[in-house]
N, C-alpha and C positions, 0 to 999 in steps of 0.2 A: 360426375358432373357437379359444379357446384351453381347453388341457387341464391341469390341475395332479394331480401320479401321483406316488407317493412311489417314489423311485430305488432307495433301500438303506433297510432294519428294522433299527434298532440295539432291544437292552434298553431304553434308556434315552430311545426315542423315535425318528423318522423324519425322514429328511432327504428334501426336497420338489424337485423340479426341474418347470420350467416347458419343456411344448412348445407348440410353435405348428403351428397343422394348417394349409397353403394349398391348398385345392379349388381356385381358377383365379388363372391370374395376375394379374386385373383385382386379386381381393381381397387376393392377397399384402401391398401395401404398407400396407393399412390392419389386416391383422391383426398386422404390428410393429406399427403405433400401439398398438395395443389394449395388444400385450405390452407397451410404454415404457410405458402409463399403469399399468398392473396394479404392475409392478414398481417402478418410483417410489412412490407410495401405499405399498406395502411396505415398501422403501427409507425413506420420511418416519417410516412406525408404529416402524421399530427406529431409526432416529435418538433419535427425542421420548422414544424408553422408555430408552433408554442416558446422553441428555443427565440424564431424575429420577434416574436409580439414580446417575449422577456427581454431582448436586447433592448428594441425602443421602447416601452410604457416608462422604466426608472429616468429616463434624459428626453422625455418626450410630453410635450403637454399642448392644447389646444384650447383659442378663445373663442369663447359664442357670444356670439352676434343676431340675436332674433330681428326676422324681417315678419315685423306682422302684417304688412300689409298683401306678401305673397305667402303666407303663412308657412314659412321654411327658416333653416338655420344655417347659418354661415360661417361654417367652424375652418377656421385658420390654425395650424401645427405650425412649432417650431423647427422641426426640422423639414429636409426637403426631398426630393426623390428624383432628381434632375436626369440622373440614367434612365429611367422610365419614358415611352413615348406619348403624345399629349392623349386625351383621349382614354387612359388605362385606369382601372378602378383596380381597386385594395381593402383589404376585408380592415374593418374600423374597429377598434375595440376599446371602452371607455367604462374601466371598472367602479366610475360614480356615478352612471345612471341604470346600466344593467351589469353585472359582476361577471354571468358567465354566458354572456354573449355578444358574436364578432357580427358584424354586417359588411355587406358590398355596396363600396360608392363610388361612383366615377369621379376622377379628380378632374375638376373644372382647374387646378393651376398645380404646378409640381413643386415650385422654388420659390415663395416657400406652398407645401399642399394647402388648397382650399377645398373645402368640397362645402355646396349649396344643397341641404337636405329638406327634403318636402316633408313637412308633419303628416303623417298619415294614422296607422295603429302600432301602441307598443314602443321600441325604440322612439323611434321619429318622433312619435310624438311626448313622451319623455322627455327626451333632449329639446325640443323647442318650450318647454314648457320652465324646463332648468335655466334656460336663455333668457325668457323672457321673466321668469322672478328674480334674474343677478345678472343684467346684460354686461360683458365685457368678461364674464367668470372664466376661469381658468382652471382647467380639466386635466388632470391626468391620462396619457392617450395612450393606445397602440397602434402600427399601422403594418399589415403584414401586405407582401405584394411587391410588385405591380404585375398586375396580370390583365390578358387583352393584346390584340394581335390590329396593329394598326397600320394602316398604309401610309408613305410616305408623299403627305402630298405636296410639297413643294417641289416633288420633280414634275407636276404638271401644268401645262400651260393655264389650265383654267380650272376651277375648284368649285364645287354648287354643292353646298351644307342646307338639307332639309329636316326642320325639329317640329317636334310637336307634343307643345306642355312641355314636362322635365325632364323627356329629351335633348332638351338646350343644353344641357349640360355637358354632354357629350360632345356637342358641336361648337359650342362656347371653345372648350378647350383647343380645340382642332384650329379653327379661325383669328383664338388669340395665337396661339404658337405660332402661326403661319403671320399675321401679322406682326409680329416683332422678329422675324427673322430678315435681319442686313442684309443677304446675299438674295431674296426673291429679286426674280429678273424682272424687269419694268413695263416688259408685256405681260405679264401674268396677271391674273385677277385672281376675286372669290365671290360668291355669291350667297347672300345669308337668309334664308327664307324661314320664319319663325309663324308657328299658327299658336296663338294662346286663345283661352275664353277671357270674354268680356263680360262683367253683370251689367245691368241698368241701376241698378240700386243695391249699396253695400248694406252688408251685414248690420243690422241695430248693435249688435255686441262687439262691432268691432271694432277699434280703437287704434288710429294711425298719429303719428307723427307729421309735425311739421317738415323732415328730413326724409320721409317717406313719400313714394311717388302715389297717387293717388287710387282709389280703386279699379275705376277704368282701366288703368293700365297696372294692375298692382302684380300680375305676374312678373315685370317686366323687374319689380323693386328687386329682386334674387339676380342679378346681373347687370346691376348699375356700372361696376370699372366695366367690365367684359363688354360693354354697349360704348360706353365712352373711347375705350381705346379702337374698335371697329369701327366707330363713327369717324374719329380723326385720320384715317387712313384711307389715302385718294383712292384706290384702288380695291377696296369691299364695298360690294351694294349693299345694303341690309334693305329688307323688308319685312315687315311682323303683320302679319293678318290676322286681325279681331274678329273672330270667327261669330261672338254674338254682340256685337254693336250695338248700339241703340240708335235709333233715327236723327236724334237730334248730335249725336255723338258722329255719327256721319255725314251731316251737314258740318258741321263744327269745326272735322277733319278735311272738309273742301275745302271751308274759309282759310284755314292753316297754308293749305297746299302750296299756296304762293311765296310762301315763306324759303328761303334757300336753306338757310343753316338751320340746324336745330335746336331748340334752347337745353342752355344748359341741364345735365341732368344732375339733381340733388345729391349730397352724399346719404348713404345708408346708416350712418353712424347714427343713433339715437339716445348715446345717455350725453344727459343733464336736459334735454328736451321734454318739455313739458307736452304730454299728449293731447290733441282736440278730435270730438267727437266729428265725424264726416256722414252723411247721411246721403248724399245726391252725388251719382257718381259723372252725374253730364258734366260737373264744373270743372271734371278735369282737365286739365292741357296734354293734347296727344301730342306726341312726334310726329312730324312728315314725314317720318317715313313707315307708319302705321298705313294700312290699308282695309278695306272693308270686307269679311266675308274668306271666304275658306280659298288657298291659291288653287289655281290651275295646272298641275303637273304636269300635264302630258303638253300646256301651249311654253308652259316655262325653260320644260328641256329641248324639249325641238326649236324656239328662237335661241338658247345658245348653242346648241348644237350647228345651227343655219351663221352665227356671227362666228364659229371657229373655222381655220384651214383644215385640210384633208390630214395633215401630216401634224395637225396638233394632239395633246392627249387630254382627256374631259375626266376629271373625276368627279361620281356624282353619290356622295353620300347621304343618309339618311338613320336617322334616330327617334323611335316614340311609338306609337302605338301599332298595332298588327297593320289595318288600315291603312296609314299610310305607308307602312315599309312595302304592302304589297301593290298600291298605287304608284310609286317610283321605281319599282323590276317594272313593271309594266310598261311604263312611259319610256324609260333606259332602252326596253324591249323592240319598243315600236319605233324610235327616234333613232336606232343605230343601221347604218348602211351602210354600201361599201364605197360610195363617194363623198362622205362624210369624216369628221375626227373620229378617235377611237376614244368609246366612250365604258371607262369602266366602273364597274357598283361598288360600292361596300353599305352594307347594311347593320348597325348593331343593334342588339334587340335587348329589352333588361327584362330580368325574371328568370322562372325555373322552366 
C-alpha cells in the first residue's frame, strides 16, 4: 500500500513525502513498483508543466494596470489562448515578483488573456503593489493551462450567471463570450446577477483617481470593458446588489432609477492622472442598474423559470463563496418540475 502524508506545513503551502508500507515480504517488491509508477507519472506532470511555462516566459510578457480603487490588478499578456473555453483558469508564473512560484487565475478574457487579480497576501499583493509603483510596467510572464471543465452555454435558450465578490470573474468571462458571439439566436437571453459590498465611508489611505469609479461602487472599477460591453447588448440584464448601502446611497439609487440609460462608465486607465483624495463615499454616481441589499435566489429562478417554455433549456450558473453556491443547488432544486424547462447547474468553486 502506498501512503502520501504531508511531512512539514509551511504558510505558503505543504511539502508531500511518499512512504511505502510492506505487510509481507512476498509484496515488498511490487509495492516499489507501485511507488516507481506513482512517482514517474509525477515526475512526467512537472516535467510537461515546466517544459509550457519555458515555452512561454522567453515570448511572453504582461502589463499591470492597478485598480486602486477595487484594490486588484489588471494584468494583460501578450499572447493569447483562444482554444481554451471562457471561463478556464491557468497557473500564472511571473519570475519578477516571486521567482519560484505559479498561481491559479481564471481568465476573465483569452485573446488577448486578461486576468483581474484581488490583492489579498503574498503574490497578489506583491503584484498590486509592483502596479501601482510603475503602472503600465511590463513583466515577464508564464502561463501554463487552460484548465477547467466548462459548459457550453450558448446552446441554451436562456443563461442566469450568479457571482459574488471575485467570483465575477468567472462569470464576467462566461457573459462576455456569450455576448460577442454573431451566431446567439435572438430568443436567447442572459441574466447577470452580481452581489458586491458597499462601504459608507472610504478608506482615509485611500487614494483614487479621477478615472476611477468611486468607492461606493469601487468593486465595480475591476470590470469596467466587461460591464460596458454587457450593458450595450439588448439582450443581458445585469443587476449588481450592494449588499451594504448606506441610506442615503439608497435613496440616491431611487432618484437615478428613472434614468433609462446608464451613464457612461469611466476608463480604468490611470497614468498621467493626477490623484485626488475621496473621503465621502454617498457622492458617488451608482448605475441603474445597482440594487439594494443582498438578491433573492429562490424568487429570481422560479420568475425565469415561470417566463421559460416547457421544451426550453435554462442554464443556471454560479461563482463565489460556499453560501451562495449552496443557496443556488437549492433554488435550482426547488424551481425544477416536470411541467417546467429543463433547468441545469454548473457550479464553480475557487480554492483547495
Amino acid at each position: 500500500m502506498i501512503f502520501a502524508y504531508p511531512a512539514s506545513c509551511r504558510k505558503d503551502g505543504a511539502d508531500y513525502s511518499l512512504a511505502v508500507c510492506y505487510h509481507t515480504s512476498k509484496a515488498a517488491r511490487h509495492s516499489l513498483y507501485m511507488a516507481l509508477i506513482a512517482t514517474s507519472i509525477y515526475a512526467l506532470d512537472r516535467a510537461l508543466r515546466l517544459s509550457r511555462f519555458l515555452y512561454y516566459v522567453p515570448t511572453n510578457t504582461a502589463t499591470l494596470t492597478p485598480l486602486v480603487a477595487s484594490n486588484a490588478t489588471r494584468v494583460t499578456l501578450t499572447r493569447s489562448m483562444a482554444h481554451s473555453a471562457p471561463g478556464s483558469h491557468a497557473f500564472l508564473y511571473m519570475p519578477g515578483i516571486r521567482a519560484f512560484q505559479t498561481h491559479p487565475f481564471t481568465m476573465v478574457s483569452r485573446d488577448p488573456v486578461e486576468l483581474v487579480i484581488s490583492a489579498r497576501n503574498g503574490f497578489t499583493k506583491d503584484l498590486f503593489k509592483a502596479a501601482c509603483e510603475e503602472p503600465g510596467r511590463t513583466v515577464r510572464t508564464g502561463l501554463e493551462g487552460a484548465y477547467g471543465c466548462v459548459p457550453n452555454i450558448t446552446r441554451y435558450d436562456r443563461v442566469v450567471l450568479f457571482a459574488g465578490g471575485s467570483g465575477a470573474t468567472f462569470t464576467f468571462a462566461l457573459a462576455v463570450d456569450w455576448a460577442k458571439k454573431p451566431d446567439v439566436e435572438s430568443k436567447k437571453s442572459l441574466d447577470f446577477i452580481w452581489s458586491v459590498r458597499t462601504a459608507g465611508k472610504s478608506k482615509p489611505q485611500l487614494r483614487l483617481t479621477d478615472s476611477l469609479l468611486t468607492p461606493s461602487i469601487a468593486q465595480l472599477a475591476g470590470f469596467v470593458p466587461e460591464l460596458a460591453i454587457l450593458k450595450a447588448h439588448p439582450r443581458v440584464n445585469i443587476r449588481v446588489h450592494m449588499t451594504k448601502m448606506t441610506d442615503s446611497q439608497a435613496e440616491k439609487l431611487a432618484t437615478q432609477a428613472a434614468v433609462d440609460d446608464a451613464p457612461q462608465l469611466p476608463s480604468p486607465k490611470i497614468e498621467g492622472v493626477e490623484p485626488t483624495s475621496i473621503t465621502d463615499a454617498d457622492d458617488a454616481t451608482l448605475p441603474p442598474y445597482a440594487v439594494p441589499g443582498r438578491p433573492d435566489l429562490q424568487s429570481t429562478v422560479r420568475r425565469i423559470a415561470s417566463e421559460c417554455e416547457t421544451n426550453q433549456c435554462v442554464l443556471v450558473a454560479a461563482c463565489g463563496p460556499t453560501g451562495l453556491s449552496d443557496n443556488v443547488r437549492d433554488a435550482v432544486r426547488d424551481c425544477t418540475s416536470i411541467d417546467g424547462p429543463s433547468l441545469d447547474l454548473h457550479l464553480e468553486a475557487f480554492g483547495w
